[in-house]
N, C-alpha and C positions, 0 to 999 in steps of 0.2 A: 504493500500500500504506500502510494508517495507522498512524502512529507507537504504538510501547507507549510509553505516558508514565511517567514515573518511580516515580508511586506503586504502579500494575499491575505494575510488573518488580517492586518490593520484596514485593509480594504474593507473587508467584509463587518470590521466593527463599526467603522466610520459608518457604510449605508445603513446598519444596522440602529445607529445609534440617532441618527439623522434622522430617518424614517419615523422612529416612534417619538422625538419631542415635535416633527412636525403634526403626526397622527394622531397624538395625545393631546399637544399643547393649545392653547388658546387660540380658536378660531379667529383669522385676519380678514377674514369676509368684509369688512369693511375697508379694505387700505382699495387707493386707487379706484380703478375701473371693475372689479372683481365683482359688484353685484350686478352689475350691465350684463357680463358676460352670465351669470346664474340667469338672471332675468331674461336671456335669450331662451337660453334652455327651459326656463318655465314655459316661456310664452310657447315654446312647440308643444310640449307636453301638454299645456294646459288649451290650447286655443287651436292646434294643429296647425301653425303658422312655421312650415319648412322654409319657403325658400327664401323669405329674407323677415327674420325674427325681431320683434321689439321690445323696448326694452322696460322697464317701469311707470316710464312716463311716457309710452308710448309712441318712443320715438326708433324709428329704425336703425339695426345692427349696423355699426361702421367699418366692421369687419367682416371677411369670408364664413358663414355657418361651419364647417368643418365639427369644429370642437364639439359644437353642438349638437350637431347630429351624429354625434358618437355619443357623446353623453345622455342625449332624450332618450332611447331605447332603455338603458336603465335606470332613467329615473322613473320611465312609466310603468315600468315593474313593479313602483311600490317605493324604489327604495330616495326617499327625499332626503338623502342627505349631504354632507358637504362632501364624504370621497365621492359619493358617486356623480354629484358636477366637476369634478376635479382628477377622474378616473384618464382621460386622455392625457392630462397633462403629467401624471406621476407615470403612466405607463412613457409617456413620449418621455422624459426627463431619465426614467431606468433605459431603454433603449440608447439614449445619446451617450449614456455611463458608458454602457457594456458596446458600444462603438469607439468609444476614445480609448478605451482598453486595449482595444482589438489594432488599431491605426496604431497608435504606439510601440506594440508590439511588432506590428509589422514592419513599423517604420526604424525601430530599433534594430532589427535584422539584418539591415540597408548594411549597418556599420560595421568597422573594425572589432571594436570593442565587443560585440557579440560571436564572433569568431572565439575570441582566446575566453568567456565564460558564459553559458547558457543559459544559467540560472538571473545572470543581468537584465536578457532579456526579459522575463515575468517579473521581475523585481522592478525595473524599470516603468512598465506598464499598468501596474500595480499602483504604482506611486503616480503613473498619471491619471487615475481613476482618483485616487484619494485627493489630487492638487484639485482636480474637477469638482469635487465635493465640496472640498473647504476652503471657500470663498462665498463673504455674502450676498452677491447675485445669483448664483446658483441654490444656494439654502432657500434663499426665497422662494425662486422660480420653480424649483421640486414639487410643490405642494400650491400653485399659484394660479386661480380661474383666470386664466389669461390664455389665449394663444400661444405666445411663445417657445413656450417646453415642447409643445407639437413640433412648431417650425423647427424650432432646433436639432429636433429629429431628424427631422424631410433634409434638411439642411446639408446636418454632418453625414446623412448616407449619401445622397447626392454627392458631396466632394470624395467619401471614400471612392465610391462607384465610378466617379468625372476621371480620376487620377485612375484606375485601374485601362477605364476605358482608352485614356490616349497614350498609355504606358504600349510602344513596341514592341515590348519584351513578355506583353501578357498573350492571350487568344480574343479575339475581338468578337465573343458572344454576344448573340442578340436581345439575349436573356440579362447580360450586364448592362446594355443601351435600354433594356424597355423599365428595368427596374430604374437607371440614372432617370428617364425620362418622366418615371411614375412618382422620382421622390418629388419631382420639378415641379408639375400638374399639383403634385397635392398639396405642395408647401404655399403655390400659389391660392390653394382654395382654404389655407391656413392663417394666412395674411398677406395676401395681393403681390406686392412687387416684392420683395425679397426674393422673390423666387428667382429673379436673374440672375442671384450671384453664382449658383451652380453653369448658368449658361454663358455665363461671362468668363470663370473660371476656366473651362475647358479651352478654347486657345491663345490665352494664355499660359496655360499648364504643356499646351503642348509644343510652344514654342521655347519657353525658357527653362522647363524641364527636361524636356525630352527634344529638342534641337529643331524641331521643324513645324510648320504649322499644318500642312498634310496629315499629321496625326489626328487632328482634331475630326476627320472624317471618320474616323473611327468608329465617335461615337452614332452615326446613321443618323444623323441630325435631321435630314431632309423629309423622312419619317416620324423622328422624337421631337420634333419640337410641334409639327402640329396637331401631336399626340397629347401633348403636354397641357398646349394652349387649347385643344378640345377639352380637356376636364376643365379646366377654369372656363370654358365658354359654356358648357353646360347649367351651369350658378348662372354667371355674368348675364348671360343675353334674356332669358327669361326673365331677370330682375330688371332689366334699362327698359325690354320691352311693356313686362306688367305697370313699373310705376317710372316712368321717364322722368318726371320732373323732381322727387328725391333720389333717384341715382344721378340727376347732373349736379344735385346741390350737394348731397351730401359725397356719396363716393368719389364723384370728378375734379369737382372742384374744392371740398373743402380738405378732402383725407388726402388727394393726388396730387393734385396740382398749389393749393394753399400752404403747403408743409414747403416745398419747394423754393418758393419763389417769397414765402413769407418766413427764409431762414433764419434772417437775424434778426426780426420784428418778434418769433417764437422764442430767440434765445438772448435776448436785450436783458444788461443786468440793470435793476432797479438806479434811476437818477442817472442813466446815460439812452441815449436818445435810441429807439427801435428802429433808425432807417439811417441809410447811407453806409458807404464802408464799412465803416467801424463797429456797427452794427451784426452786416455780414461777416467780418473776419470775428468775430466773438463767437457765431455761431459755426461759425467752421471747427474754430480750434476747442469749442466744448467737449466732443465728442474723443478725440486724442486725448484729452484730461480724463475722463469717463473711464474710457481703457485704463487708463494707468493707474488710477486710484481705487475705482470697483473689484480691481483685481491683485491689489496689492494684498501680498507679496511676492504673489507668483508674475506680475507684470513686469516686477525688477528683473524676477529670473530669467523671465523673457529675452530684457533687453539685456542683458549681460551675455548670455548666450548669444545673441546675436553680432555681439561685441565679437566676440568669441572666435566666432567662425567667420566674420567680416564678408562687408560688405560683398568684395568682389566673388565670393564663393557658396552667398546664400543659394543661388539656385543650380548651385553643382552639389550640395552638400547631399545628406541622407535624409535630412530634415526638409529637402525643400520643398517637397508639398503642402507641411503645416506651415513654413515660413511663406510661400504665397499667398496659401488660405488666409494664415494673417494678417498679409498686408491689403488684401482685396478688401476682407469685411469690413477691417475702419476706415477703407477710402471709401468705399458704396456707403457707409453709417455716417461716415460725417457729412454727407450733402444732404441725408435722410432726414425726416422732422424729428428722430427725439435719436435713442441712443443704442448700442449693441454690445456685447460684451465677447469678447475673447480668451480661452484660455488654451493655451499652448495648440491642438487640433480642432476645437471645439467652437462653434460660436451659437451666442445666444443672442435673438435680436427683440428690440424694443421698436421697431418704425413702426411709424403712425400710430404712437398710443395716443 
């Protein structure tokens, strides 16, 4: 029988231990947006209102149903209570664990250092489940009626699946393109635009990863993307067509396009002026602040390591699929309306809350 080595048990207590003061502890049902998002899910359960749910004061979802309609089938079972609105997001949240486990591992392989000891590797990986854990964006978001722990999901298998697909050196299965394509579709029915960083990601990955942009055909794009963009059109069109004039007010203009272009007017600090330059470059550089501090102290490690292995060799390293993922999600987060979080392979996103 093989030994649990020391780092796998600290793993295993951390989610263990995390899990029951979130389960146990004092409901937060109140912070934020979190009773909006229950009150979608009543309003299906209670009033049979799928395809686009409202909220307590009766005003329409500003986000994609997804969560919701994973969540209504078991609340209409009976069971009213707070896991079971919250049942997608601890499942997507365990899911993203036991994928940065998995990337780590894989990506540890890449290196020297696991050549001369092999037990490094599971140790290594191990420890980037626990770095994943313990930080307070993630504690929160584990147990949080929000979308995001979904997207996060759809997110990090999309980038595992993105990098396999325009890797060379793998088999270019159809089965690896439909599921990259499937994480794409759903993160978009999870919360809207985020879903491009997966599709962004791929040639770029196959250019500075793997030398050439040709790779990116790999992925069968000409197929998976209006593959993708069918599930999200399946929601979307039926909703502009049933109520045209709050999907231009609220989803177009105020969630798409007002987050955008009312960057620094959203992120103006108190007693300095919400427009002009100064304005927009405060709201640019919020977001790089965000990273750095929501994830401290494992954002220093970040950038130490990155130190590390410098600049000119991040995308020759062994690392350099999470160190692109990296860099992409807080360039796409910081033109986004609110903010995203990074932790070494993994990213958690806040747009449009």
């Amino acid at each position: 029988m093989a030994k649990l080595r020391p780092a796998r048990l600290f793993l295993f207590l951390t989610l263990a231990v995390l899990l029951a003061a979130r389960l146990t502890g004092p409901s937060a049902l109140q912070r934020f947006d979190q009773p909006k998002t229950v009150s979608y899910t009543a309003d299906i359960v209670a009033n049979g209102r799928w395809l686009w749910p409202r909220d307590m004061r009766g005003l329409p979802a500003t986000k994609p149903p997804l969560v919701n309609w994973l969540a209504a089938p078991v609340v209409a079972m009976g069971f009213w209570t707070e896991w079971a609105v919250k049942w997608p997001m601890l499942a997507g949240s365990l899911a993203t664990l036991a994928m940065c486990i998995a990337m780590a591992r894989r990506l540890m392989e890449r290196t020297h250092a696991a050549n001369q000891n092999a037990h490094l590797v599971a140790d290594v990986a191990s420890l980037a489940g626990i770095a994943w854990l313990l930080n307070p964006a993630i504690t929160v978001a584990i147990y949080y009626c929000r979308p995001d722990p979904l997207l996060v999901a759809f997110l990090t298998g999309a980038w595992i699946l993105g990098t396999d697909l325009v890797d060379p050196a793998k088999p270019a299965r159809v089965s690896t393109a439909l599921m990259f394509w499937l994480c794409v579709g759903l993160a978009a029915l999870t919360k809207g635009p985020a879903a491009l960083l997966p599709v962004i990601y791929l040639p770029l990955a196959a250019r500075l990863l793997f030398g050439n942009w040709k790779h990116a055909a790999r992925t069968q794009w000409w197929w998976g993307l209006p593959f993708a963009a069918a599930i999200f059109a399946a929601w979307v069109v039926p909703v502009a067509l049933s109520y045209p004039e709050d999907f231009e007010k609220i989803l177009i203009k105020r969630e798409l396009f007002a987050p955008i272009i009312g960057l620094g007017a959203r992120y103006g600090s108190p007693g300095v002026t919400n427009e002009g330059p100064f304005a927009i470059l405060t709201g640019i550089l919020h977001n790089p602040h965000w990273f750095l501090s929501g994830f401290a102290p494992w954002s220093l490690a970040a950038i130490g390591a990155l130190i590390i292995i410098r600049p000119r060799n991040w995308f020759r390293h062994a690392m350099a699929p999470a160190i692109l993922w990296l860099f992409l999600v807080i360039a796409f987060f910081t033109f986004s309306a609110n903010n995203g979080t990074v932790t070494g392979n993994v990213v958690r996103t806040n747009q449009f809350e």
